[in-house]
C-alpha positions in Angstrom: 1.6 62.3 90.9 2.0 65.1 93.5 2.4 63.6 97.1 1.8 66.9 98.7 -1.0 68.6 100.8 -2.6 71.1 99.6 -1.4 69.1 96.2 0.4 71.0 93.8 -0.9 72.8 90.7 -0.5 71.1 87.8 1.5 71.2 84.8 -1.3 73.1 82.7 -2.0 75.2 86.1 -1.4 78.8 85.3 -0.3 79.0 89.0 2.0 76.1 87.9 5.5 77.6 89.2 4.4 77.4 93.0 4.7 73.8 92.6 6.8 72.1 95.3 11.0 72.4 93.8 12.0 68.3 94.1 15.3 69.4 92.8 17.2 72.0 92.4 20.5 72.8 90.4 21.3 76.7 91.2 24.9 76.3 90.0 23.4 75.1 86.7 20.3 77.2 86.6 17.4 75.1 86.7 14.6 73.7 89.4 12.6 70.3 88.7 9.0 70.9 90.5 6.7 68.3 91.6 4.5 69.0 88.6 7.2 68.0 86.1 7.7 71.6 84.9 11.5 72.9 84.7 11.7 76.1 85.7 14.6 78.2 85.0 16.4 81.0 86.4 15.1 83.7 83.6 12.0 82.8 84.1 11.6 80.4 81.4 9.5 77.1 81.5 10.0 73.2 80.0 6.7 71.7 80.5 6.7 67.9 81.1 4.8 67.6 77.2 7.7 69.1 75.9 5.7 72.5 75.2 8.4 75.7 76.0 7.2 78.7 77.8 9.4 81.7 76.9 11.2 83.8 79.8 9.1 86.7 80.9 11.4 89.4 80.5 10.5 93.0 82.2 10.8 96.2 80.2 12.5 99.2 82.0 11.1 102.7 81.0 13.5 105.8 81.7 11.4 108.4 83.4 
C-alpha cells in the first residue's frame, strides 16, 4: 500500500502513471511505481493483475 502523501493513484487509476517510481532501471527500460504498475519506456504498461496496456504510439502526419 502506497506510503505517500497525497497517496498515489492506483493501479486501476486512469491517472495511474504519476504514481511515485520506487525503482527505476533506465539502462533496461523499465520503472516499478508505487502502485505496482511497470511502466515502460514506449509507453507501455504491466499492471500488477497481469493485465498489459499497449504503448501509445503517436502518428506523424506530413503537412
Amino acid at each position: 500500500m502506497c506510503q505517500h502523501r497525497p497517496e498515489c493513484p492506483s493501479a486501476d487509476s486512469p491517472d495511474r502513471e504519476a504514481a511515485v517510481p520506487v525503482a527505476r532501471h533506465p539502462e533496461q527500460g523499465w520503472s516499478l511505481l508505487c502502485n505496482g504498475v511497470l511502466l515502460f519506456e514506449d509507453t507501455g504498461e504491466l499492471l500488477p493483475d497481469g493485465r498489459v496496456i499497449a504503448p501509445r504510439r503517436t502518428l506523424l502526419v506530413a503537412a
